[in-house]
C-alpha distance (Angstrom), angle and dihedral (degrees) to the residues before:
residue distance angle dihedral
X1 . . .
X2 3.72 . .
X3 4.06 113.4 .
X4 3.55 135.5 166.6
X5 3.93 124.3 -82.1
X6 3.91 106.6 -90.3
X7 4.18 133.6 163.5
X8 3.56 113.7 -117.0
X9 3.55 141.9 -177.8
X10 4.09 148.2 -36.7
X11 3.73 91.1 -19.5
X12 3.61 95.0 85.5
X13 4.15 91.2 95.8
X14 3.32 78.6 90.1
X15 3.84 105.4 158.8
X16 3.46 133.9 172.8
X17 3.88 103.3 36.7
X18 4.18 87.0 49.0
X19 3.73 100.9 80.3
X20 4.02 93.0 -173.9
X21 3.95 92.9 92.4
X22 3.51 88.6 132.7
X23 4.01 92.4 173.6
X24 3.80 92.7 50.5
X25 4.27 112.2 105.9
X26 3.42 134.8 173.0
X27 3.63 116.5 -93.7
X28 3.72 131.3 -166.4
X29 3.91 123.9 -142.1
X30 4.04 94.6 -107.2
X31 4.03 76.5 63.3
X32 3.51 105.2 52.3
X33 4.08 114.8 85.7
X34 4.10 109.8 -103.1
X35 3.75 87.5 -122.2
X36 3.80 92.9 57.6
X37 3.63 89.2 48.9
X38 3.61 86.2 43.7
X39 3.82 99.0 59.3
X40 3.90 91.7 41.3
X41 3.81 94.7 58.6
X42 4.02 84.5 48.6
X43 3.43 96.4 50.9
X44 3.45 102.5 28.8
X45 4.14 106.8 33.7
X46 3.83 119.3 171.8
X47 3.88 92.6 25.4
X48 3.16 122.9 164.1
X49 4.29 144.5 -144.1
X50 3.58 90.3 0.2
X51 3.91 124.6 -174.0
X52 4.14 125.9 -178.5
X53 3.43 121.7 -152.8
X54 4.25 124.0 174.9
X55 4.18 110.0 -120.1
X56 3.92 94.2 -171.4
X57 3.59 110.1 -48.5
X58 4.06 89.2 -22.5
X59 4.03 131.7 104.7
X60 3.76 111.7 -127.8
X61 3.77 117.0 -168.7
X62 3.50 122.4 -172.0
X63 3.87 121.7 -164.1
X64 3.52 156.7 119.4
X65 3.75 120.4 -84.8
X66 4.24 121.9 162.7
X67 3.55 84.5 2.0
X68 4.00 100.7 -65.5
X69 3.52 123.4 117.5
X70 4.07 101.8 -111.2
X71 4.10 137.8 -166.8
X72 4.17 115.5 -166.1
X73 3.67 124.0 168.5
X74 3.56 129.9 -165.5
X75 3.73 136.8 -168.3
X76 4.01 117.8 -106.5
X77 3.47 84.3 -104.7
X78 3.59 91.5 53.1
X79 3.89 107.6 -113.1
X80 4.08 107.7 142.7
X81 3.14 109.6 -114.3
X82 3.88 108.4 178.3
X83 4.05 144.6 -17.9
X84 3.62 132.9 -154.2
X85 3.27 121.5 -166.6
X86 4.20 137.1 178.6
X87 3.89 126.1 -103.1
X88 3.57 127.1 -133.8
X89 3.62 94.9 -122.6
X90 3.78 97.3 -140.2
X91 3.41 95.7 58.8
X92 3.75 106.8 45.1
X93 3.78 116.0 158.8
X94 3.93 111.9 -72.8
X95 4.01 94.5 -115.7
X96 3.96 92.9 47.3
X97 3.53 94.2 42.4
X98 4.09 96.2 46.0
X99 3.81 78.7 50.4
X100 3.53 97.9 59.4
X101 3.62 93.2 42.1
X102 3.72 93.9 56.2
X103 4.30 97.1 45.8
X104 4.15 104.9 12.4
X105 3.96 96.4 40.5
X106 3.68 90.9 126.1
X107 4.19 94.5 41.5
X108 3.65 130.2 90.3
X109 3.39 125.7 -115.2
X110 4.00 107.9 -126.1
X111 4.29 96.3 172.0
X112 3.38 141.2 -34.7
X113 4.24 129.7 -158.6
X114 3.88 134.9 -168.4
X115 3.81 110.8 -140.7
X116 3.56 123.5 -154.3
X117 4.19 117.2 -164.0
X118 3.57 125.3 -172.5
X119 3.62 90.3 -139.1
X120 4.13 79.6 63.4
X121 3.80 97.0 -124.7
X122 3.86 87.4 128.2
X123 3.60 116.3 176.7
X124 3.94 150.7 160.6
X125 3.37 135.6 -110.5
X126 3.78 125.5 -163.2
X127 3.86 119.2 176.5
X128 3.93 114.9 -169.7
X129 3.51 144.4 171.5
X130 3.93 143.2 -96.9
X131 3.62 139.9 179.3
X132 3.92 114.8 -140.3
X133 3.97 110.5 -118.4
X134 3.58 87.5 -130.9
X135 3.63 111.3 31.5
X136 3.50 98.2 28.4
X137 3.49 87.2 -144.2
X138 3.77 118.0 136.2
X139 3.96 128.6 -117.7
X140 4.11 133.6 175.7
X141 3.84 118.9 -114.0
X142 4.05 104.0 -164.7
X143 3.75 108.4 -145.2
X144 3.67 120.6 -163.9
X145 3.91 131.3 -174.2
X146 3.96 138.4 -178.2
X147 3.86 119.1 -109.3
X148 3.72 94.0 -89.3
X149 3.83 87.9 63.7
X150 4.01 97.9 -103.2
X151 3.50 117.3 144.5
X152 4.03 109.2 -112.5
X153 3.42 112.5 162.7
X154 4.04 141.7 27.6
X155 3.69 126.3 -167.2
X156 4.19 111.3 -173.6
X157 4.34 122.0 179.4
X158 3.95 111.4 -90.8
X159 4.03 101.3 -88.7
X160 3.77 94.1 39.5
X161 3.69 102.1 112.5
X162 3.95 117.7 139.9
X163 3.66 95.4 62.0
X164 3.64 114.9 114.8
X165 4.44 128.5 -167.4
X166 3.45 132.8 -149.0
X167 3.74 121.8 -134.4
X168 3.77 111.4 41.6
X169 3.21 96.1 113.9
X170 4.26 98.1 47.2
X171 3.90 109.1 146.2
X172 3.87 79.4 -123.0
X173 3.63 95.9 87.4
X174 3.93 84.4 71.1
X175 3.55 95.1 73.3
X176 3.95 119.1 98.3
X177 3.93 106.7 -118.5
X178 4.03 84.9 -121.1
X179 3.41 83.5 67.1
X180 3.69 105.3 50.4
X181 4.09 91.9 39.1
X182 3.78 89.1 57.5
X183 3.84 90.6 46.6
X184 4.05 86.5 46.1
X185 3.53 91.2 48.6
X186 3.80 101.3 49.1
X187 3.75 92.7 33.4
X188 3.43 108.1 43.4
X189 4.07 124.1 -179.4
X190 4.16 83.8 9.5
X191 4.40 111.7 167.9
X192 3.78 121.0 -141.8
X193 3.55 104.6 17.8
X194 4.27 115.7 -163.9
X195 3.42 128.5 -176.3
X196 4.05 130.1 -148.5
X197 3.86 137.2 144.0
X198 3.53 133.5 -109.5
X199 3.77 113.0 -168.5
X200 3.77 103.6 -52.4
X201 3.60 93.1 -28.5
X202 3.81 136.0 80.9
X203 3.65 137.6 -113.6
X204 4.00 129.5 -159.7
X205 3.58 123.5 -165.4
X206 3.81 116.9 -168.3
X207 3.82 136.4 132.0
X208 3.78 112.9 -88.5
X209 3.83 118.3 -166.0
X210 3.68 84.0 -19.2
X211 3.67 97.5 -57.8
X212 3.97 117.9 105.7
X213 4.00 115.6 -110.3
X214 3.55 148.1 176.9
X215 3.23 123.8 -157.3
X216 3.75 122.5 -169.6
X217 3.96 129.3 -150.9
X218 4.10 141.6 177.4
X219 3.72 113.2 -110.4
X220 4.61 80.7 -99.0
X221 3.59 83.1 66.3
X222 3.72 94.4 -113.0
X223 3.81 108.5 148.4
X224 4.07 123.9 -118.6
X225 3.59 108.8 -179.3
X226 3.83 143.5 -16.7
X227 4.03 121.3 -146.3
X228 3.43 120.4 -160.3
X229 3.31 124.3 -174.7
X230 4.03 127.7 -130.3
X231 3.70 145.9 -178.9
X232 3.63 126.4 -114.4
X233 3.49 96.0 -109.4
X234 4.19 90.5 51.3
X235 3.77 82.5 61.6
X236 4.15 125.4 121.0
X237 3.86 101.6 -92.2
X238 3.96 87.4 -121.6
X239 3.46 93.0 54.9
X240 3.87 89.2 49.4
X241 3.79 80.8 45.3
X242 3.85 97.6 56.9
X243 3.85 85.6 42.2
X244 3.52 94.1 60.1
X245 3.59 94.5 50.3
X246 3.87 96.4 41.6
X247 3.54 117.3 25.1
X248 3.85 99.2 23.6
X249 3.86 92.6 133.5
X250 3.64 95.5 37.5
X251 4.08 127.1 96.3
X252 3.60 121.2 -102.8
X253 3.74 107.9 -135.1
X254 4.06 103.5 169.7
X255 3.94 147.5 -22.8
X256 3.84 120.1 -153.2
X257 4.01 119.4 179.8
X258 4.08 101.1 -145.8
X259 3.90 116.3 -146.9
X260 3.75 120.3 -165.2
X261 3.46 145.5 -174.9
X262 3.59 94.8 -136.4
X263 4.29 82.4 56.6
X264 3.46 83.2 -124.0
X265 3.79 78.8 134.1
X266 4.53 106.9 175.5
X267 3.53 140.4 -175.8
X268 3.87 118.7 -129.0
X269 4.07 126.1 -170.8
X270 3.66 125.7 173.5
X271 3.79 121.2 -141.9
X272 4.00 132.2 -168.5
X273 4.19 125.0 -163.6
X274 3.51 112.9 -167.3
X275 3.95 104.8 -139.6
X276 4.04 118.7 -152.2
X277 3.98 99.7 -120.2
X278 3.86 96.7 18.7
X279 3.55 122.7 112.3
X280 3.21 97.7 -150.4
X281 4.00 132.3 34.7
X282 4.22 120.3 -104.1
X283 3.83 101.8 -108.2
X284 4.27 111.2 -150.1
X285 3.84 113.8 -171.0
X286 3.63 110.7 -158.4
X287 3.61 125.4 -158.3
X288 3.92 124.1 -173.8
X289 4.01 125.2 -178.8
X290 3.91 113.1 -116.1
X291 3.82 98.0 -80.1
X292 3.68 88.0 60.6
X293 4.01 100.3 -104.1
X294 3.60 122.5 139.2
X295 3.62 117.3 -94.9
X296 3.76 114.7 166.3
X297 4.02 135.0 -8.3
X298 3.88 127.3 -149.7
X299 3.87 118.0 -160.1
X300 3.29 150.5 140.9
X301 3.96 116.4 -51.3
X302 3.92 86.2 -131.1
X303 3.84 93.6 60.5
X304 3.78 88.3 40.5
X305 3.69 105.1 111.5
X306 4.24 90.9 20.8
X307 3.75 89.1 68.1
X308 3.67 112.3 32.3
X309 4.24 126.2 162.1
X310 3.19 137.6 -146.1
X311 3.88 87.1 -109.4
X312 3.93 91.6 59.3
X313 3.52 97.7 55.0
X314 3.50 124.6 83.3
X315 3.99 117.6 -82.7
X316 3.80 86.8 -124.9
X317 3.39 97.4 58.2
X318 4.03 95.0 38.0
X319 4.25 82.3 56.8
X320 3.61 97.5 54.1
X321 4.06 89.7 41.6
X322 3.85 89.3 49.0
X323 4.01 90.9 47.7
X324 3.72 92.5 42.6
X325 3.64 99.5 45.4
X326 3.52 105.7 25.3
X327 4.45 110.5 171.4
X328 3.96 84.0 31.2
X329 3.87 111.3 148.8
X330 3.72 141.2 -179.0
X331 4.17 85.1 41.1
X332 3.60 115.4 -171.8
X333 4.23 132.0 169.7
X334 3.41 144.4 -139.9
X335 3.53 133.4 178.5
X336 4.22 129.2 -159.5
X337 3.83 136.5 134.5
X338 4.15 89.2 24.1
X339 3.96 84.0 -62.8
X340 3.57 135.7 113.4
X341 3.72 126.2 -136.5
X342 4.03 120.2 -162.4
X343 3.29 115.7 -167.9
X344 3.80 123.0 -165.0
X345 3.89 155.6 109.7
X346 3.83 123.2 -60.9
X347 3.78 123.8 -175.9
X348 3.58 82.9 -20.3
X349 3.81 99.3 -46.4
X350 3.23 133.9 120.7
X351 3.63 111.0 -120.3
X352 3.53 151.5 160.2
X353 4.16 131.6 -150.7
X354 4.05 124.3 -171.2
X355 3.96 113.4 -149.1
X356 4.31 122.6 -177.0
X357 3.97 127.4 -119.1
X358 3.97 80.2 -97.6
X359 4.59 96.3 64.0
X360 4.47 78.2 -102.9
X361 3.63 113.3 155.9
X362 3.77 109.3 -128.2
X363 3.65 108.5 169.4
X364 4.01 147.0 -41.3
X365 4.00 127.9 -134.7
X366 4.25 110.0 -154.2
X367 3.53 114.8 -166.8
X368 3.82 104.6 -135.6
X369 4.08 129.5 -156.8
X370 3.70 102.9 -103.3
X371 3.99 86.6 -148.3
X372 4.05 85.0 65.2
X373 3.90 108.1 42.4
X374 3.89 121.5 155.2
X375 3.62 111.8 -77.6
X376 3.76 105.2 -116.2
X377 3.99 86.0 50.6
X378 3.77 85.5 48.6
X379 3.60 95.1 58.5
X380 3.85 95.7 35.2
X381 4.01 84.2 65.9
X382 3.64 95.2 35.5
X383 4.18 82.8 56.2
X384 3.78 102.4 39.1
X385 3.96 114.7 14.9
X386 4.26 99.5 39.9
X387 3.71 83.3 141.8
X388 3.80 97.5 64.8
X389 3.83 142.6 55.3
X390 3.55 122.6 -128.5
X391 4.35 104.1 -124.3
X392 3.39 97.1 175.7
X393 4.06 147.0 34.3
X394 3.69 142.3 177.9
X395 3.71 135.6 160.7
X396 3.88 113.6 -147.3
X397 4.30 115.9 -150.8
X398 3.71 114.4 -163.4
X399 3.63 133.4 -168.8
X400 4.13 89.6 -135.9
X401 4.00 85.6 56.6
X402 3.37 97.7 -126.3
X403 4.01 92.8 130.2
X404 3.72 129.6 -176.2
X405 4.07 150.1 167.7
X406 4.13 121.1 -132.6
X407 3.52 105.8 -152.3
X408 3.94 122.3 -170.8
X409 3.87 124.3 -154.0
X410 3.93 133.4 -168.9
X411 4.14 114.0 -163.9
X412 3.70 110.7 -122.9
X413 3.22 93.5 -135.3
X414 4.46 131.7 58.3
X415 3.85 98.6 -141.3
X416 4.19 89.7 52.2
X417 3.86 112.2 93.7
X418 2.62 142.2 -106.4
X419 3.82 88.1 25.6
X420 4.56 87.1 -152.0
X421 3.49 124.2 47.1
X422 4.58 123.7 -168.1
X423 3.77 108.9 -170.6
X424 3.25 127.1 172.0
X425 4.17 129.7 -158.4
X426 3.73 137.9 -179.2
X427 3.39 135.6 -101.0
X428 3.85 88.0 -92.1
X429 3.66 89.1 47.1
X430 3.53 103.4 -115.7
X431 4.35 106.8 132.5
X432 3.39 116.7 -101.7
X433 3.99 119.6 -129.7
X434 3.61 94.2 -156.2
């Protein structure tokens, strides 16, 4: 929102670039305290050119320290109170200098300092220059922002009055300064900050090491979580894994790695399945536990009990799979009749077991090779069926005992009838008449 140039708030210490400190007098070193001097050389060691001058009761020292021109200024008794130091201009923080691009394109760029407070109400200050449209004479406009790179404050010359700013008005400004410190302070150098709420807390997005992030945070400015977004290929290689076997056909939508304080650190990827004759596409939301093992599924209600995991079944019945079927692979569930159904490969098998509500085993179904069937069923073909081929073989175990095998046979040829043939034999394999 545009709004017309005012002067606001606590910035107006404003220091250096004021020349009216009419209190302010040089002071030599004999004159400054030895516990000023003291917590200078400790926080500034190796400086450089450096002149003291009294601002009120205050020690100001200007300098040069890692090659930047640099103001600090302590208390009498020595407590730092504040440092400002000089910006490279070509490398201005991304928020001021996306700022200035946007509203000062056509300025120049005189200076620009980083101030650091121990009262933590860091900011910038950026002054810059403009001709008059009429005069063509030039004049400073003194911009200064908060430490997340939000413009704060603007300070025109007396007469300047048609000049309007963007940004005074930024939801930002919302935000408890608890909040944005922590975010500062565990983000550090982050680009395109936003602010919204969630619930009583806050949430920052903002580009982090070049990946986008959101951080969230309680209105004390204690940190929740962190979300930063990934590509597929960034991905743990099991999760890719149990992609691959699952959701190979499906869309992927998004990948966020969640950090927590509680270090109940996650994985979540976002799936879509276009379905012939639905208007819109099934949505899956996968969420795996930091070592890339599958932890929970969300999906549609009508695939519910069609696509079941072993982390939706109950833990009794996942510990009496896992101890009955230990090595199995390629696990999938099923649930109907208040039973569960796994279905899955076992020393290299296909094969399916049935357990109850209660973790009871009720019965398994083997797939066998029909080249290797038991012998007595072997000759019982061999004897009585020489016209067909057996296609298909299972043996069924059951916890009542009463065993059997399925067998499935084809005739070879198209005048023999009839052309498919179920039979089914005991555990002894003699055939079964009923």
């Amino acid at each position: 929102m545009l709004k017309k140039i005012t002067l606001i708030h606590f910035f107006v210490i404003l220091f250096i670039l004021e020349v009216n400190f009419t209190v302010a007098q040089e002071s030599r070193d004999s004159d400054v305290p030895e516990g000023v001097q003291k917590s200078f050389n400790r926080k500034f060691p190796r400086a450089e050119d450096i002149a003291w001058e009294k601002v009120d009761t205050n020690y100001k020292a200007d300098c040069f320290f890692n090659g930047r021109g640099t103001y600090a200024e302590f208390t009498p008794a020595g407590e730092w109170v504040m440092t400002i130091t000089d910006l490279n201009l070509n490398t201005l923080y991304r928020p001021i200098q996306n700022y200035l691009d946007e509203n000062f394109k056509r300025d120049k760029i005189i200076f620009a300092e980083e101030a650091k407070k121990a009262d933590r109400q860091d900011y910038y200050y950026v002054q810059v220059e403009r001709k008059d449209s009429e005069t063509k004479e030039p004049y400073r406009i003194e911009l200064f922002f908060d430490k997340t790179g939000r413009i704060e404050q603007v300070k025109v010359p007396e007469g300047v009055n048609d000049m309007t700013i963007v940004g005074f008005d930024d939801p930002n400004s919302e935000i408890p300064e608890i909040v944005i410190d922590s975010w500062q302070k565990r983000f550090p150098r982050s680009e395109e900050i936003d602010w919204t709420k969630k619930d009583s807390n806050f949430v920052a997005s903002f580009i982090y090491r070049e990946q986008p992030t959101q951080a969230e945070f309680t209105p004390a400015g204690e940190w929740v979580e962190a979300r930063t977004k990934l590509d597929e290929k960034e991905l743990h290689r099991l999760i890719l894994s149990y992609i691959e076997e699952h959701h190979k056909d499906d869309d992927f939508m998004i990948a966020e790695k969640v950090t927590r304080t509680d270090r109940k650190d996650y994985y979540y990827v976002k799936m879509e399945r276009e379905v012939r004759g639905e208007s819109n596409p099934y949505v899956f939301e996968l969420f795996f536990d930091r070592a890339g093992q599958i932890e929970k599924v969300n999906r549609p209600e009508v695939l519910r009990n069609q696509y079941l995991l072993t982390v939706d079944i109950p833990d009794l019945v996942a510990r009496k799979f896992n101890s009955r079927f230990a090595g199995a692979t390629d696990v999938t569930w099923q649930t109907n009749d208040n039973t569960w159904v796994s279905t899955f490969v076992y020393r290299e098998e296909p094969t399916t077991a049935i357990f109850s509500d209660s973790a009871d085993w009720i019965q398994t179904t083997s797939q066998l090779n029909v080249k290797d069937l038991y012998n007595p069923i072997q000759r019982y073909l061999d004897e009585n069926y020489k016209d067909y081929n057996p296609t298909y073989a299972e043996k069924i175990t059951r916890k009542d005992r009463n065993n059997y095998y399925y067998v499935e046979l084809v005739s070879k040829k198209k005048n023999v009838e009839p052309h498919k043939v179920a039979l089914y034999f005991d555990s002894a394999g003699r055939l079964k008449e009923d």
